[in-house]
ZARO-133437 format. One record per residue (C-alpha): x, y, z; residue number from 1. Coordinates in Angstrom, 2 decimals, padded with zeros to 5 digits. Last residue first. Example, Ala and Ser with C-alpha at 12.3 -4.5 7.8 and 13.67 -1.06 7.14 Angstrom:
2
- c1 c2 c3 i
- 013.67 -001.06 007.14 2
- 012.30 -004.50 007.80 1
***
This chain:
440
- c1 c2 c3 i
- -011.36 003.24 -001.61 440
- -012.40 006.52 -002.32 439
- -010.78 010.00 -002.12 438
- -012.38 013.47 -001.92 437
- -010.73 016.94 -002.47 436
- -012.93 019.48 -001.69 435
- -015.94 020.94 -004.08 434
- -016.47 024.53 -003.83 433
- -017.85 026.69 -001.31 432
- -016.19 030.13 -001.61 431
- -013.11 030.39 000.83 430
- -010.56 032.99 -001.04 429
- -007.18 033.83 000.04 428
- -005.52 031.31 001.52 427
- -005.80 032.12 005.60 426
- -002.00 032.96 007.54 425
- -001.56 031.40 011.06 424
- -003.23 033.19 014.08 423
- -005.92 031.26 014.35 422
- -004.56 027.79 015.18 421
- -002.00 025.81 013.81 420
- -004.72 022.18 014.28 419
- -004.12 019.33 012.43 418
- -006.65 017.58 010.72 417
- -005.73 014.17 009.52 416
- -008.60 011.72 007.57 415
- -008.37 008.34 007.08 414
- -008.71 005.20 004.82 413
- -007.94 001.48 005.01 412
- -009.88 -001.24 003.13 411
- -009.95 -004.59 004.81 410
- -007.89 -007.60 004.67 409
- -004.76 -005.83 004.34 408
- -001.97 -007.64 002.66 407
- 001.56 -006.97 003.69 406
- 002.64 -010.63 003.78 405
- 001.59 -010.67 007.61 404
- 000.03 -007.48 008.42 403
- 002.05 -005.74 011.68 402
- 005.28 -004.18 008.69 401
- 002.28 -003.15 006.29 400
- 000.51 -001.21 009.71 399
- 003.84 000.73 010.33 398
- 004.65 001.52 006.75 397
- 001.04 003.06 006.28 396
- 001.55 005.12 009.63 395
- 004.72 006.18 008.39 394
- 003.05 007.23 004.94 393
- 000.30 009.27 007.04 392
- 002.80 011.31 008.62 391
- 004.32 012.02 005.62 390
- 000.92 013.01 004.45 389
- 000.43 015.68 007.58 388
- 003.38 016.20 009.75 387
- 005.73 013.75 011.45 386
- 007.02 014.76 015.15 385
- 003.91 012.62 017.02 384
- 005.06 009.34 014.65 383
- 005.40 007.08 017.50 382
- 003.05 008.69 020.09 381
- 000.51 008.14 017.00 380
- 001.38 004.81 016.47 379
- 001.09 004.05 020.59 378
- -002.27 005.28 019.90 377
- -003.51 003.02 016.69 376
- -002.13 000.16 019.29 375
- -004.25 001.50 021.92 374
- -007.24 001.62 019.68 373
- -006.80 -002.10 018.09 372
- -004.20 -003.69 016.49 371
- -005.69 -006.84 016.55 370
- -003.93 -009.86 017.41 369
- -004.40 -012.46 014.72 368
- -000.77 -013.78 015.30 367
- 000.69 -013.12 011.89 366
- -000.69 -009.26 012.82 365
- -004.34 -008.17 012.58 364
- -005.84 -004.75 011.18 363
- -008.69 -004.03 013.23 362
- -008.00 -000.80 013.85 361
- -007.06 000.29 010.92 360
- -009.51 -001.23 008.63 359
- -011.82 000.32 011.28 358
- -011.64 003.48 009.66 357
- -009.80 006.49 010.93 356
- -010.22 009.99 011.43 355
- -007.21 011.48 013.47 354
- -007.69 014.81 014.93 353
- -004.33 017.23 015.60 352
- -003.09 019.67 018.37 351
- -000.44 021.94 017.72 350
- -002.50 024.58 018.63 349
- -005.34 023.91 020.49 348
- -008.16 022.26 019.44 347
- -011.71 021.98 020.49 346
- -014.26 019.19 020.78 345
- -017.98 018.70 020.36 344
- -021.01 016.19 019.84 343
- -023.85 015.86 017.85 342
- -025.98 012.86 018.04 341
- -027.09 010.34 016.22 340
- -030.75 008.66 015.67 339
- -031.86 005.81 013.12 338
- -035.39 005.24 011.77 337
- -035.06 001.89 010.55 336
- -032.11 000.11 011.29 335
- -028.78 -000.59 009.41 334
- -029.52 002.38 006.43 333
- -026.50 004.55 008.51 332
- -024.31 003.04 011.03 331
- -025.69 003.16 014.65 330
- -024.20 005.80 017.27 329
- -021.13 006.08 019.37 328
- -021.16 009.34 020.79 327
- -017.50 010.54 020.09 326
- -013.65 010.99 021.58 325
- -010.64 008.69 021.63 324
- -007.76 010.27 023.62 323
- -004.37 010.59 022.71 322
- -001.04 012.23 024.68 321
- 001.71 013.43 022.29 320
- 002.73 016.91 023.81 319
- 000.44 018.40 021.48 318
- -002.30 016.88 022.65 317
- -003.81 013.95 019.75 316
- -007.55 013.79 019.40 315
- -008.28 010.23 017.58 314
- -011.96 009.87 016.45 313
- -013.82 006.68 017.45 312
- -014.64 004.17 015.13 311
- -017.72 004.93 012.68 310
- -021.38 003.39 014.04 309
- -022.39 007.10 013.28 308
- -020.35 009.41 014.80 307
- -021.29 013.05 014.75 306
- -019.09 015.89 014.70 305
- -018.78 019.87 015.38 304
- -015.33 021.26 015.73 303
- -014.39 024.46 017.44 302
- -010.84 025.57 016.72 301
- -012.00 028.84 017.66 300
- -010.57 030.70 014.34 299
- -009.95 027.83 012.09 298
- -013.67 026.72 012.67 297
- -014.53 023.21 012.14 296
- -017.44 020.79 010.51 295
- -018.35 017.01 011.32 294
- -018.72 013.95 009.45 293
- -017.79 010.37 011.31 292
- -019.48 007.75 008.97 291
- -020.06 004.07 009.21 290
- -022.12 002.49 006.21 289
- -024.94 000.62 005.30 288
- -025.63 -001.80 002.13 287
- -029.52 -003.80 001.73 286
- -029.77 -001.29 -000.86 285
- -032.91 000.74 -001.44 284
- -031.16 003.66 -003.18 283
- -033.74 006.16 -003.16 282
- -035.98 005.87 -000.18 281
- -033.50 004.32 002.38 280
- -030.68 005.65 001.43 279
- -031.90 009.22 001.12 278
- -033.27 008.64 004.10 277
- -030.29 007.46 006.22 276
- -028.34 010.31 004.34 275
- -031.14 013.20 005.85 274
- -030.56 011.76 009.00 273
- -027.01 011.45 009.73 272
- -026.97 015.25 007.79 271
- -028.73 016.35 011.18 270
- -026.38 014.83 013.35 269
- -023.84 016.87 011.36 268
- -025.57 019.78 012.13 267
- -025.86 021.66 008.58 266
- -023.04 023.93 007.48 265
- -023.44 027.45 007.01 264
- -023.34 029.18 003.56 263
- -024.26 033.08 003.06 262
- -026.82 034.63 000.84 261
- -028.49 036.54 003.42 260
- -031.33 033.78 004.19 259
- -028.69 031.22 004.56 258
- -028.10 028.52 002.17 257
- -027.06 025.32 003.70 256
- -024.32 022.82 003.77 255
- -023.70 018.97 004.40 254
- -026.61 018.01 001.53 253
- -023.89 019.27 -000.73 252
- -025.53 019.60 -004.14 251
- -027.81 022.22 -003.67 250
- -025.76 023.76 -000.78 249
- -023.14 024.14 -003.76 248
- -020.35 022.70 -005.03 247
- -021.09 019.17 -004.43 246
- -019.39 017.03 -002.34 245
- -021.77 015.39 000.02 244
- -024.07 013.86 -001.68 243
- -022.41 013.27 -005.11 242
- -020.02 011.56 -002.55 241
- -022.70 009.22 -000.90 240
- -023.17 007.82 -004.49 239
- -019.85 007.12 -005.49 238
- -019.64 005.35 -002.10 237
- -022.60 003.02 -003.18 236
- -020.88 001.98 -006.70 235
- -017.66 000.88 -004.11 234
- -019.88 -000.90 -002.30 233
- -021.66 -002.81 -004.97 232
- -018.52 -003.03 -006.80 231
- -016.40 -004.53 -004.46 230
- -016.31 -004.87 -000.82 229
- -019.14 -005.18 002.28 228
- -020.35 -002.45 004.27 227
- -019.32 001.37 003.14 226
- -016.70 002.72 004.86 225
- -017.22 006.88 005.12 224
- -015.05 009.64 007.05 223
- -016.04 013.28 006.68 222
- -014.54 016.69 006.58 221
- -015.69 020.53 006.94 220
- -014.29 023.57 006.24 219
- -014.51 027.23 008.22 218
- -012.04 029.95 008.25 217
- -013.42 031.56 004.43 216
- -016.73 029.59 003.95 215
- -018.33 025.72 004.16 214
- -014.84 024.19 002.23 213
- -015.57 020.57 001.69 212
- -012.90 017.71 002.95 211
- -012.84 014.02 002.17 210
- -012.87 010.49 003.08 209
- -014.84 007.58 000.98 208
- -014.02 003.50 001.80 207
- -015.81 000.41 000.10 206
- -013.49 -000.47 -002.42 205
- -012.16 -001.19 -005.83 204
- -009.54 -003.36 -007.30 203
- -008.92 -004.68 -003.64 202
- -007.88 -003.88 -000.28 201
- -008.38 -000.33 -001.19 200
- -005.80 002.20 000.17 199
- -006.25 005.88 000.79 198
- -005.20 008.54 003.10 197
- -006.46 012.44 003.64 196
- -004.32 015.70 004.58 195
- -005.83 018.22 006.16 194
- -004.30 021.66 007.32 193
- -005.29 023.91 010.06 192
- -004.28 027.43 010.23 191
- -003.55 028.08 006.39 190
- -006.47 026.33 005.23 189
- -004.04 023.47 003.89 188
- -005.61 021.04 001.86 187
- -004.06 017.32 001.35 186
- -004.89 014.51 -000.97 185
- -005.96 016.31 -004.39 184
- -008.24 016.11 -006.99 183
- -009.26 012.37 -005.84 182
- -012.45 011.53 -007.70 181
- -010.18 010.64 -010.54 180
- -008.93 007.66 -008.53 179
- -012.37 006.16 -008.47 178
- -012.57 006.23 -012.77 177
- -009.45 004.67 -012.44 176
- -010.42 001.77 -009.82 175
- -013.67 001.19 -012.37 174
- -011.20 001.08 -015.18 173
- -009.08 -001.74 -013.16 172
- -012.51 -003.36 -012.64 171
- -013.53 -003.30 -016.14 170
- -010.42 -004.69 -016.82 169
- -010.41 -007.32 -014.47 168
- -014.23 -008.09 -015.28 167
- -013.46 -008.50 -018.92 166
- -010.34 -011.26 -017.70 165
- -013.03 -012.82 -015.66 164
- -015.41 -013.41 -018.70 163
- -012.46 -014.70 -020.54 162
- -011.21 -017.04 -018.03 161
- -014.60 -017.85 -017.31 160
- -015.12 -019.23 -020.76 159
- -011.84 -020.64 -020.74 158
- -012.53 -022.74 -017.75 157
- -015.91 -023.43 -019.02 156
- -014.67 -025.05 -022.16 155
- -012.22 -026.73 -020.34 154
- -014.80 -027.81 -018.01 153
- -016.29 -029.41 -021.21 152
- -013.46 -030.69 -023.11 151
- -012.93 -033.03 -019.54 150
- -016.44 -034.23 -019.36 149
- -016.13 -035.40 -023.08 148
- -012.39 -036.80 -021.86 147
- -013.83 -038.89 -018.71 146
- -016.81 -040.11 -021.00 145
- -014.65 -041.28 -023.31 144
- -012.49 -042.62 -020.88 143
- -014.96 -044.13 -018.89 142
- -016.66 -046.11 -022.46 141
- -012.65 -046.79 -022.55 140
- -012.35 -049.05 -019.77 139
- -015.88 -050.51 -020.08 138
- -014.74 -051.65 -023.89 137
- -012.06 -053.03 -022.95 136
- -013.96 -055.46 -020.44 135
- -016.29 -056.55 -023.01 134
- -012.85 -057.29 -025.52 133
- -011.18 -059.10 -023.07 132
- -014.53 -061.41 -022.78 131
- -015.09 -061.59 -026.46 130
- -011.03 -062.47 -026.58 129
- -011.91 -065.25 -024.10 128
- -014.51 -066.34 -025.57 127
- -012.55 -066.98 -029.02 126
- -009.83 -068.48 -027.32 125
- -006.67 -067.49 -029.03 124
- -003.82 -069.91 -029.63 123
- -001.97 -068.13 -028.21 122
- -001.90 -066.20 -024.70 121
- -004.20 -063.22 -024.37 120
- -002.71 -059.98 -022.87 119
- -004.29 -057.09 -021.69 118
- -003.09 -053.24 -021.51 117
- -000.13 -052.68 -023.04 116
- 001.89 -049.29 -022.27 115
- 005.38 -050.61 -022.37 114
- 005.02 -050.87 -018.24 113
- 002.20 -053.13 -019.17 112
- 004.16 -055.39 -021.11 111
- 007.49 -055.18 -019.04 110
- 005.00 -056.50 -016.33 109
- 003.62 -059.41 -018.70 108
- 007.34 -060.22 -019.11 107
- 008.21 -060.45 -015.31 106
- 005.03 -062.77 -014.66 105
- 006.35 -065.05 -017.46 104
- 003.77 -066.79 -019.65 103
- 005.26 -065.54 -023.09 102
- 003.11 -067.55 -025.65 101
- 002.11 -063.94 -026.58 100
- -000.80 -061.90 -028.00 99
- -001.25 -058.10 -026.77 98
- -004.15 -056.35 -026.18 97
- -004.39 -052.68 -026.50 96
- -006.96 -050.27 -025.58 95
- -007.29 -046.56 -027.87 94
- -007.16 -043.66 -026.39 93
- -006.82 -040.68 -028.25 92
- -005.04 -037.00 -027.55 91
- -001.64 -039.05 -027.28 90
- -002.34 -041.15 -030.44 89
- 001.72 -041.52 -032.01 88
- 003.56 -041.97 -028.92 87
- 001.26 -044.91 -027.75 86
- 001.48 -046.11 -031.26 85
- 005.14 -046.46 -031.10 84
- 005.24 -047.69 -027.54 83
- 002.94 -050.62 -028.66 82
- 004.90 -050.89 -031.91 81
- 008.10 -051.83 -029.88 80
- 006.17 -053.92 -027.64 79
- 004.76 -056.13 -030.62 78
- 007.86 -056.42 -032.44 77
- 009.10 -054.07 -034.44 76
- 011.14 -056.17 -036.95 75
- 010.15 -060.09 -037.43 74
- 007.39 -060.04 -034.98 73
- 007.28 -061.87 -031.49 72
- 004.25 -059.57 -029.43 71
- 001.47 -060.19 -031.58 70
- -001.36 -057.00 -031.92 69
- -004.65 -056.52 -031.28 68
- -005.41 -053.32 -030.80 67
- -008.79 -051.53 -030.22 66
- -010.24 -047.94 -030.73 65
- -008.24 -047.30 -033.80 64
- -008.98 -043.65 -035.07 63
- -007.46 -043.90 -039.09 62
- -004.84 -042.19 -041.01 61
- -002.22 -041.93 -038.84 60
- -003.04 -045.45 -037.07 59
- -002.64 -047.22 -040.70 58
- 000.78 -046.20 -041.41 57
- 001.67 -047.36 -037.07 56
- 000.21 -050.59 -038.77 55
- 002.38 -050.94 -041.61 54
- 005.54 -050.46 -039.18 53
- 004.49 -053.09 -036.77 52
- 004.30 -055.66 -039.15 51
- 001.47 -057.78 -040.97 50
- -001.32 -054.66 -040.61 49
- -005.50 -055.62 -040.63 48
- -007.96 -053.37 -040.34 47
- -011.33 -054.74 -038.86 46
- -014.71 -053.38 -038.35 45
- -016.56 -054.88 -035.39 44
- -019.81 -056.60 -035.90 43
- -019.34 -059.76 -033.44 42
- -018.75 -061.60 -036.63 41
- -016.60 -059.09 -037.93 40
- -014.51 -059.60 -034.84 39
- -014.36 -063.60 -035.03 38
- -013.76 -063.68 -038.21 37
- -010.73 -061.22 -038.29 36
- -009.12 -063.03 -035.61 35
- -008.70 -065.84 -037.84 34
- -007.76 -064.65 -040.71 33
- -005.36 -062.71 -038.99 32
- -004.00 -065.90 -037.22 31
- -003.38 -067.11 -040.89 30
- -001.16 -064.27 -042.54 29
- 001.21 -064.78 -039.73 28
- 003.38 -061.82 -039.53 27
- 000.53 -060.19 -036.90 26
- -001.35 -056.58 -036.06 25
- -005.09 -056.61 -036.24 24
- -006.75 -053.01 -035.94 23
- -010.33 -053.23 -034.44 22
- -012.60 -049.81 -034.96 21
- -016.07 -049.69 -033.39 20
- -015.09 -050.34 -029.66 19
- -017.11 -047.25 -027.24 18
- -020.09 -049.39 -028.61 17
- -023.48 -048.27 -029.65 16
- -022.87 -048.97 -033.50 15
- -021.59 -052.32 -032.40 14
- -025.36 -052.84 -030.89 13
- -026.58 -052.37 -034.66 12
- -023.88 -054.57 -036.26 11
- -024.93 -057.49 -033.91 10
- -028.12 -057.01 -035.33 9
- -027.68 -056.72 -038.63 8
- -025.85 -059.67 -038.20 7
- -028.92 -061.73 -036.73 6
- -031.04 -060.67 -039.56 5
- -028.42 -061.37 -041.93 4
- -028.34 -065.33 -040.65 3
- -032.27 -065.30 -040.41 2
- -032.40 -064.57 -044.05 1
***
């Protein structure tokens, strides 16, 4: 009784151990016999093979955790099947101990290079194969655990691969759904045409331009970039241009309905405000934006414009010469009760405004030199001769040829009005209607 209490036992801790399933490999009938007592005494269960090619039989039908296997056997010898069963098991580890007389320091490397990994010299110690054994079964205890841990961030790989493979598309339909907003990229007004420019650093982004018509001879534009990229921002700009491209004064917080029926445009400052609001009360976003919006008058050439927190506009002479003009001011929803103010400009014939984010300006070459306003000038001396969007594709080319690799780290949008003046032919029409936007 004692005896089977003991083995039970011994068989108990074996069903804890990384080692459950011993496979004995020798010609000699006797050492097998051997070996085999000493395992199932230490509550292993033991497979025995008498050549190399019976055992590689028993490894496809069976998950050996240890082998114990003699090196000199008529046939494969012990190397031979070590390679063999190496081969045959590559998504299972199992340890392997070979049994030699060989003593040689060169032979015991071919071993290991063969893929052995312990020797024990004949005639077998019994401790000393309970000691090989202990230290086996650390190694592969790790290499369980290594592979479990290895399934699962396999599992998670895939599982994010999927998840980010949904987000790509819902991205790429999100970037669609954005590039729908744009009805058009350029509107001429007969004496003063504008032409507006696009390009999202990523799937989706931050940036909103567009013009409104107000009523026949008067239009007005604005310049948005939205803090921050991605969804969040790009979700925030669809929202800004439900505000401010609407049809109607209802829907265009830009415009107002006069007391005759007519449409005039709202002071721009004034719009500053009612969007910091609206923000503030209704969306509740910890997001701001930058915005130059301001109205103009083909027949003066009278513009009206506030800047809030948006670089400064670009006023181009028509003999080339730039100069930045605004007021500064905050970016809207960054402080609490804001204030902006309006300022003015005229142009002359010939003359053109640049509205440009500060994806522009701050575009850096392989030297992390920004490009900054001077550089946006020199740019504009540059391309002085090119009109509207062909204008704005040699201004693209320029920046992609400063960028290293041709990636811009921010989103870059503008807006080009250039100036004819009065006397050139109005498009029949001018109700309010919705202009063409574009978002980035």
């Amino acid at each position: 009784m004692p005896g089977r209490a003991g083995t039970s036992r011994k068989a108990a801790r074996r069903a804890g151990s990384s080692i459950r399933r011993v496979l004995v490999v020798d010609d000699s009938k006797a050492q097998r016999r051997i070996l085999r007592a000493y395992l199932t005494r230490w509550g292993f269960h033991v497979l025995e093979a008498a050549s190399g090619e019976d055992a590689l039989e028993i490894c496809r039908s069976h998950d050996i955790d240890l082998v114990l296997s003699d090196w000199m056997m008529p046939g494969m010898n012990g190397l031979e099947f070590c390679a063999a069963f190496r081969r045959a098991t590559p998504d299972r580890y199992g340890y392997f101990i070979l049994l030699t007389s060989k003593s040689e320091k060169g032979e015991v490397a071919h071993g290991l290079e063969m893929g052995a990994d312990d020797f024990l010299t004949k005639p077998v110690s019994a401790t000393e194969l309970r000691a090989r054994i202990t230290a086996g079964e650390r190694i592969l205890r790790m290499e369980r655990e290594l592979t479990k841990k290895n399934i699962l961030i396999r599992e998670a790989l895939e599982e994010i691969s999927t998840l980010y493979d949904s987000l790509d598309r819902d991205l790429a339909e999100a970037r669609n759904l954005q590039t729908a907003l744009v009805q058009e990229t350029s509107r001429d007004y007969g004496g003063a045409h504008v032409s507006l420019l696009l390009r999202p650093s990523g799937h989706v982004g931050g940036d909103l331009v567009g013009v409104f018509d107000i009523a026949p001879g008067r239009f007005g534009v604005f310049a948005i970039d939205v803090s921050g990229h991605g969804v969040a921002s790009a979700l925030m700009t669809a929202r800004i241009a439900a505000y401010l491209s609407g049809g109607s004064p209802d829907q265009n917080i830009a415009l107002r309905q006069m007391p005759d029926g007519s449409v005039a445009p709202r002071a721009p400052a004034d719009v500053a405000r009612r969007l910091d609001r609206l923000i503030r009360e209704s969306i509740q976003t910890e997001l701001y934006f930058t915005m130059m919006l301001g109205h103009f008058e083909i027949a003066t050439g009278r513009g009206v414009f506030a800047q809030c927190g948006h670089p400064h506009a670009c006023l181009q002479r028509a003999r080339g010469k730039v100069e930045f003009i605004g007021r500064g001011g905050l970016p809207i929803g960054l402080v609490p009760r804001g204030s902006w103010e309006n300022f003015e400009l005229r142009l002359a014939p010939g003359e053109r405004l640049l509205l440009a984010s500060d994806g522009i300006t701050e575009c850096t070459d392989s030297r992390g030199r920004q490009l900054g306003e001077q550089g946006l000038a020199r740019l504009m001396r540059r391309n002085r001769r090119l009109k509207g969007e062909t204008f704005l594709d040699a201004l693209m080319w320029d920046l992609s040829n400063c960028v290293e690799d041709g990636n811009f780290p921010d989103d870059i949008s503008a807006v080009l009005l250039e100036y004819d003046g009065p006397d050139a032919a109005a498009p029949a029409g001018g109700s309010p209607r919705a202009g063409p936007q574009a978002t980035a």
